[in-house]
C-alpha positions in Angstrom: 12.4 -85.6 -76.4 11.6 -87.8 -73.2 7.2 -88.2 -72.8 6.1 -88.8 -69.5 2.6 -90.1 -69.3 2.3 -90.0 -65.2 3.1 -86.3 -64.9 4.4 -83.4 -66.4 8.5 -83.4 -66.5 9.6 -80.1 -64.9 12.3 -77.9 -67.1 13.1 -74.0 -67.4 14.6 -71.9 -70.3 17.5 -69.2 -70.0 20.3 -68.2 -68.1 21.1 -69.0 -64.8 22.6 -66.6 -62.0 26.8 -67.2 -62.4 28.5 -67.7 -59.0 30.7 -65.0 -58.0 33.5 -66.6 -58.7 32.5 -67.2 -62.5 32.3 -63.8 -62.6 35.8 -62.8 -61.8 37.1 -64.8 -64.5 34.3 -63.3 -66.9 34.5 -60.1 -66.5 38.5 -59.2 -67.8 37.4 -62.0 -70.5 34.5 -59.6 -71.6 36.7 -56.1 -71.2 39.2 -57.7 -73.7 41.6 -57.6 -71.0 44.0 -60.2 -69.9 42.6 -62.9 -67.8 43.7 -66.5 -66.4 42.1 -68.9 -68.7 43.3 -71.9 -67.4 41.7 -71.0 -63.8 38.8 -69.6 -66.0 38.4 -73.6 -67.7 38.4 -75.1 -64.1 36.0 -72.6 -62.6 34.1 -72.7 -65.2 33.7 -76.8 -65.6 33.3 -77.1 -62.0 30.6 -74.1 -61.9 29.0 -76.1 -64.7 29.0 -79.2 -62.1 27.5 -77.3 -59.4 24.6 -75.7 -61.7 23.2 -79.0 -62.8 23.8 -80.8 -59.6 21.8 -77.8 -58.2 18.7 -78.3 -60.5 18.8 -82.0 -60.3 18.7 -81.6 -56.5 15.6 -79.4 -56.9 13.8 -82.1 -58.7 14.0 -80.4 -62.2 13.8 -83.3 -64.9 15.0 -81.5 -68.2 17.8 -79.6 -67.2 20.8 -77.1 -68.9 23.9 -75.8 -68.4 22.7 -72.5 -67.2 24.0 -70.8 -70.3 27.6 -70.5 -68.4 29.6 -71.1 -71.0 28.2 -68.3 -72.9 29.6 -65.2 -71.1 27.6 -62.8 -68.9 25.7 -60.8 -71.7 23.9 -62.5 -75.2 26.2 -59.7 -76.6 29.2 -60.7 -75.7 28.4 -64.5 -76.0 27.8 -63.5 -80.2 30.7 -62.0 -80.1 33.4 -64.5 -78.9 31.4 -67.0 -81.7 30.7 -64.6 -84.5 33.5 -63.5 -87.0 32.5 -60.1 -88.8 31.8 -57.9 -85.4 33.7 -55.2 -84.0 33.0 -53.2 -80.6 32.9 -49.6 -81.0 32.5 -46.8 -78.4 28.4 -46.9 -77.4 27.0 -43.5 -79.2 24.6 -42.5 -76.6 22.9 -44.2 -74.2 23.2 -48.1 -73.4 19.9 -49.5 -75.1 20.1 -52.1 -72.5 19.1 -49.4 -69.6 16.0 -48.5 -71.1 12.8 -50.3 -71.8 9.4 -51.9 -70.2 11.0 -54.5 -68.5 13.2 -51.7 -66.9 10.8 -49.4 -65.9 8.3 -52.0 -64.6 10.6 -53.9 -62.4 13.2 -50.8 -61.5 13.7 -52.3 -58.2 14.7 -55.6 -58.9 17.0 -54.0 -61.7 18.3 -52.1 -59.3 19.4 -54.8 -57.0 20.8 -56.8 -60.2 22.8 -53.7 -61.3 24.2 -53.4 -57.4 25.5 -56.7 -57.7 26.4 -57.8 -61.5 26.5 -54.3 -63.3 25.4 -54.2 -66.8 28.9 -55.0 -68.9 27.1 -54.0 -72.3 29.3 -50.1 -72.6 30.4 -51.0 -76.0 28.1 -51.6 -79.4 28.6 -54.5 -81.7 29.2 -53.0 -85.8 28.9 -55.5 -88.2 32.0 -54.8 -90.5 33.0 -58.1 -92.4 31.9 -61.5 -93.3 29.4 -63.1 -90.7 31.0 -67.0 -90.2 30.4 -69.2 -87.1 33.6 -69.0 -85.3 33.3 -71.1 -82.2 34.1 -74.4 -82.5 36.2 -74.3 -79.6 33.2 -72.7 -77.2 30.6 -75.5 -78.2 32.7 -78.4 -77.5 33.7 -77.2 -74.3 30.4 -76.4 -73.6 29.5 -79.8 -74.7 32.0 -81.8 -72.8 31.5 -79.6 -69.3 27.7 -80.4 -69.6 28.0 -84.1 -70.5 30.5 -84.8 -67.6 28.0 -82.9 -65.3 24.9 -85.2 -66.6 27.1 -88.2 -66.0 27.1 -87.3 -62.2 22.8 -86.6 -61.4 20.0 -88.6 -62.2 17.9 -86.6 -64.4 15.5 -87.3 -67.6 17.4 -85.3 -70.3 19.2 -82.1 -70.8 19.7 -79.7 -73.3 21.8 -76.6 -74.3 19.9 -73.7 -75.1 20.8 -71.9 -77.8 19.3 -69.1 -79.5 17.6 -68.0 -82.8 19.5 -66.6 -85.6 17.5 -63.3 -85.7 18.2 -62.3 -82.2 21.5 -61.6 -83.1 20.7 -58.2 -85.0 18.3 -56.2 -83.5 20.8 -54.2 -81.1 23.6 -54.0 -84.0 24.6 -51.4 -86.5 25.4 -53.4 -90.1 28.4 -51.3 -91.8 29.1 -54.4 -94.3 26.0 -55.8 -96.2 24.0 -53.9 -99.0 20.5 -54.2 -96.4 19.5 -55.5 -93.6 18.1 -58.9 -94.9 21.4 -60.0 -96.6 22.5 -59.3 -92.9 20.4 -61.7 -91.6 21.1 -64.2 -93.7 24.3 -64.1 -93.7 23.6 -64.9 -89.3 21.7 -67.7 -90.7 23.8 -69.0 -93.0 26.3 -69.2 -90.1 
């Protein structure tokens, strides 16, 4: 990690707004439906590009990718690099609609919802083996981001990435004996 003794280096944490036309690619990729994945790779390299170009221009020193590599939804981004999930018809309500956040800031929801709808209508069932699955994901991700960095001046970057435990708490686990040999098991991979 870079120190900077003459002022504090700027940075943020979390995902960025995808451009539009991210999102068309994205969106079939999520519904399991068919999609163009080479047009997807190109969009998504070059949206990559314009993401850290962007926060280099703003004057941001410690910069991402803008999670863009990792789908729309934390859901569906476990998904595609988690073995041992299955998506099953949502038994109720969407958890994702409800909560503080939602109530307390119903109008900038609102306008979110207008203009990326929440794609979150199925629930993720642990139902095998929990094993680290993409490979193929992270070295894209990896090789998108470092040819972005190689085109801006900036004092580092990083790929945000997050904790094992997050993975679980909106999940139903069908496979281990209890919840903890769940959790280890994300862990593990």
């Amino acid at each position: 990690m870079e120190r900077s003794t003459d002022r504090i280096l700027t940075t943020h944490v979390g995902s960025l707004i995808r451009p539009p036309d991210l999102v068309d690619y994205i969106r079939p990729l999520q519904a399991g439906e068919d999609y163009d994945r080479d047009g997807y790779t190109k969009c998504l390299k070059s949206s990559v590009r314009d993401i850290v170009r962007e926060q280099a221009d703003h004057g941001i020193d410690v910069i991402s990718d803008g999670e863009f590599g990792k789908s729309i939804s934390w859901a569906q981004y476990v998904l595609r690099r988690l073995s041992g999930f299955e998506r099953q018809a949502m038994k109720g309500e969407n958890p994702f609609k409800a909560g503080a956040d939602r109530t307390r800031f119903s109008q900038f929801y609102e306008s979110l919802d207008s203009e990326q709808p929440p794609a979150t209508v199925m629930e993720s069932v642990c139902v095998g083996p929990i094993e680290y699955t993409g490979q193929d994901e992270l070295q894209r991700d990896i090789a998108n981001f470092k040819a972005a960095l190689a085109e801006v001046n900036v004092t580092e970057g990083f790929l945000p990435v997050a904790a094992p435990a997050s993975v679980i708490p909106d999940r139903r686990n069908e496979y281990y004996d209890d919840d903890e040999a769940c959790l280890e098991a994300i862990g593990a991979a």
